[in-house]
N, C-alpha and C positions, 0 to 999 in steps of 0.2 A: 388778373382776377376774372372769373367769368363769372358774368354776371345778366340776366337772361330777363329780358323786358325792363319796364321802369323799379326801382324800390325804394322801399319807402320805410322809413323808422321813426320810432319816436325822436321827439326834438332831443328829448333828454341823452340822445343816444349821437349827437353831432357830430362829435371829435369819436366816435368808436371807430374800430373795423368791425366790417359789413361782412360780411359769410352767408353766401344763400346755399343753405342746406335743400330747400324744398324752393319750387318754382310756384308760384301763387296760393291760390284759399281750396282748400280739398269740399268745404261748403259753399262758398261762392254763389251765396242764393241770396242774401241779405239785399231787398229792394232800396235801401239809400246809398249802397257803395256802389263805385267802381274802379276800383285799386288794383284789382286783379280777371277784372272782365274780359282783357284783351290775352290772359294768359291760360290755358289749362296744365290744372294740377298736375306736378307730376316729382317724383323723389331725384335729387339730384344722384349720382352713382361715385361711390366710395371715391372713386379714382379719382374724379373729377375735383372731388370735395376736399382731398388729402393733395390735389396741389395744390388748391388755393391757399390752404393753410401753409402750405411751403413759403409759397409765394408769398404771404402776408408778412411771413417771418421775416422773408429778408429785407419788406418794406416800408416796414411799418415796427419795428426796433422800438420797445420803451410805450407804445400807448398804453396803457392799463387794462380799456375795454373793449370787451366785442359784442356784435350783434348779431344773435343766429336769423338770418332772413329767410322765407318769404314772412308771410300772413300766418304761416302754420306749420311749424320747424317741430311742435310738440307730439304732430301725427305722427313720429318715426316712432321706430321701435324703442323701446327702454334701451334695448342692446347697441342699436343703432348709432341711438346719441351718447351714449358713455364711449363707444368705438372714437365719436366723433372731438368729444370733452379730454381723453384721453390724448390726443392725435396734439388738438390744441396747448395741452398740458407741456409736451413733449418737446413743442417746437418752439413756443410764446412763453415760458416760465416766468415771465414779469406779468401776464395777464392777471387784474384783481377780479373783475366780474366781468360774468357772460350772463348775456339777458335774450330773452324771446318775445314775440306777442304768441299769447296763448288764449284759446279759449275757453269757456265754463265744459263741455265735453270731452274736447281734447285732455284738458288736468284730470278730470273724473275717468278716465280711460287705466290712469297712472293709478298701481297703488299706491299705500303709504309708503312701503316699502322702497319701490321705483321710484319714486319722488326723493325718496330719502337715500339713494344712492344716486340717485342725478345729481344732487348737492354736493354729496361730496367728494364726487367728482369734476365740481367746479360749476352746474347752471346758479344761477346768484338772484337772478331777479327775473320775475313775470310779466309781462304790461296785458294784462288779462281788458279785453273789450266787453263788459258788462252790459253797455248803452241804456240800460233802462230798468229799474227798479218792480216796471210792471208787467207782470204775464201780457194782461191785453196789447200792449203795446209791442214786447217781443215776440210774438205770434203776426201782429198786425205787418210786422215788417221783416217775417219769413229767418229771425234770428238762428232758429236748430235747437236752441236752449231755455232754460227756464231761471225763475226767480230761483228753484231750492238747488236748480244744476251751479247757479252760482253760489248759493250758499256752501255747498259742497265743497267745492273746486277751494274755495278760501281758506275752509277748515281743511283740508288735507296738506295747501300749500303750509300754513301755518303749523302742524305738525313737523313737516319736512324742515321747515326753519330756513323756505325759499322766501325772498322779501315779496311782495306784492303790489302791484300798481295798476290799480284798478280804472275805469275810463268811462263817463256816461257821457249820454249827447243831448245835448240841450234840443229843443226842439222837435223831437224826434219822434212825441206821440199828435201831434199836430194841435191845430182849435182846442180839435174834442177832445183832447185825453190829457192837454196840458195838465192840469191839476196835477191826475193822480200820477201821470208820468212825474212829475216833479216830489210830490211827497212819499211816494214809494220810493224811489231814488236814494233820496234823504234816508229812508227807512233800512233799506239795504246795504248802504255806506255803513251805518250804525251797525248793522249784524255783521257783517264782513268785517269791521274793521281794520284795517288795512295800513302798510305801514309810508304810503300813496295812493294820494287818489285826485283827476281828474275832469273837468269836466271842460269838454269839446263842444264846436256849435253843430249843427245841422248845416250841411252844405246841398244843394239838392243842383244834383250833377247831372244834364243833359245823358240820356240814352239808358237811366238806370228806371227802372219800375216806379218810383217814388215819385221819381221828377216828371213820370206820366199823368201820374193820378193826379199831384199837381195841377197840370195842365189840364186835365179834363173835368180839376175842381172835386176831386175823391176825396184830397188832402189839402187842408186850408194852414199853410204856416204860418208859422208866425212872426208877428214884426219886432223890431228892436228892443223896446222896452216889456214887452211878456217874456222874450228870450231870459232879459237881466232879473227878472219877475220868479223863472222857471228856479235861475239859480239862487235868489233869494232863497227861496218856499223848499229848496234842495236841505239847502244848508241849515236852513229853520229846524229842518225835520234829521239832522246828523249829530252825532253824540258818539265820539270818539275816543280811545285815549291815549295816542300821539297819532296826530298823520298829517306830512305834509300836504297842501291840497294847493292846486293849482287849477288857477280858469286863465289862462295867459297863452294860449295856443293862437294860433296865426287868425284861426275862425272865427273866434270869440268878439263880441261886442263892446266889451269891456274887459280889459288885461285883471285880474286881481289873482293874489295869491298869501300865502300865512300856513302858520303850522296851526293844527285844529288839538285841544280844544280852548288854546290858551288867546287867539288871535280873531276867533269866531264874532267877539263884540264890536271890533270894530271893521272886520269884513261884512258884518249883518249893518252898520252904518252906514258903511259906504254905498252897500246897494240902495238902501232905502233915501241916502240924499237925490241919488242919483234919478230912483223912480216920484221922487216928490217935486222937482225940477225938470224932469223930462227936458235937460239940454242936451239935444244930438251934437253939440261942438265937446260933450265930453266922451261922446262912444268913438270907437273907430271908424272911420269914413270905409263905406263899401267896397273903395277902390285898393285900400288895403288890405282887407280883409282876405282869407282863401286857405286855402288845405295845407 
């Protein structure tokens, strides 16, 4: 398999095959990542892409799922990736789903239409990076996209009848913006409603823009118990009507996860014993914590 710099999938995505269609982020401006900083954008070529699939075929016999890699598999053409779903169909016939990270512009790129013959041509699921519920926030951190580009992108997937897995980050409008970062959050969850959703911590990674400002004191993060606080005041503000929701990513401070809206009262509990006790022998130790 070729496969070009580090990659990276959702956890959900462990036991798949991995297919990097595209090599990094074709935007690659967002100041808290650097996942693909080490790599320039670039489209992998037919050829390259239809051996891998070859080669998957004869390796990988029987898994069910795949995962179109890089950051941004959704920048191809419509034709591109049905060429590509096609190819897969061809050689993988036990594949049940193929999933992507996409984001609020790349999906609004697609029409309904194109959306709706990627399905049924086999893309299955989205894992859409959302990060934040609030313009100031997504602006503040150079995101590409907006509050209504994500509204958008949700209502088109949802037409199309692609599942959806949407992803915020805790921590991610700092001191100053916690609030409304957090209850917009919550607020967007509820408009989008999604059939997945999310929430990641703030990792602030050496050499990225973010972990500057940091350093020079532009952005004041925040500490363990407002993180658990953030996702409280998320969830306070979400109103669903089925979505699995997971905070249990390696980053997180606290694992918790439930289907929403039937599990909310006592994930709303558990944060609250948690911030009324303030015991750090119940959060995760720093040393395990990471991306």
């Amino acid at each position: 398999m070729d496969f070009v710099g580090d990659i990276y999938r959702p956890p959900s995505e462990a036991q798949s095959i991995l297919l990097q269609i595209t090599v990094g982020c074709s935007h690659n401006a967002c100041t808290f990542c650097s996942m693909y900083k080490a790599k320039r954008f670039s489209v992998k070529s037919q050829e390259t892409v239809f051996r891998d699939i070859d080669e998957a075929a004869r390796l990988y016999q029987g898994i069910p799922r795949l995962f179109l890699c890089d950051g941004d598999a959704m920048v191809l053409s419509t034709e591109k990736l049905i060429t590509i779903l096609v190819r897969i169909r061809e050689r993988m016939p036990w594949i049940r789903r193929i999933s992507a990270y996409a984001d609020s512009v790349s999906i609004c790129r697609k029409s309904l239409e194109e959306l709706k013959a990627l399905k049924e041509h086999g893309l299955s699921l989205l894992y859409h990076g959302v990060e934040s519920g609030s313009d100031t926030v997504l602006t503040s951190v150079n995101k590409g996209s907006s509050v209504a580009d994500a509204i958008q992108a949700a209502s088109l997937l949802r037409e199309a009848h692609i599942s959806h897995s949407v992803m915020f980050l805790l921590g991610l409008g700092g001191v100053k913006y916690s609030p409304e970062h957090a209850m917009n959050s919550g607020q967007l969850l509820s408009r989008i409603n999604p059939t997945f959703a999310s929430a990641l911590t703030l990792t602030l990674v050496p050499g990225t823009p973010l972990y500057q400002n940091a350093q020079n004191g532009q952005f004041e993060p925040l500490e363990a118990f407002a993180l658990v606080k953030e996702l409280r005041t998320l969830l306070e503000h979400t109103q669903v009507t089925q979505c699995q929701f997971a905070a249990n990513h390696a980053s997180n401070y606290l694992p918790i996860k439930g289907r929403l809206p039937e599990d909310l009262p006592k994930m709303l509990a558990t944060l609250d014993e948690i911030l009324a006790t303030r015991d750090n022998r119940k959060l995760v130790p720093e040393w395990m914590r990471g991306l």
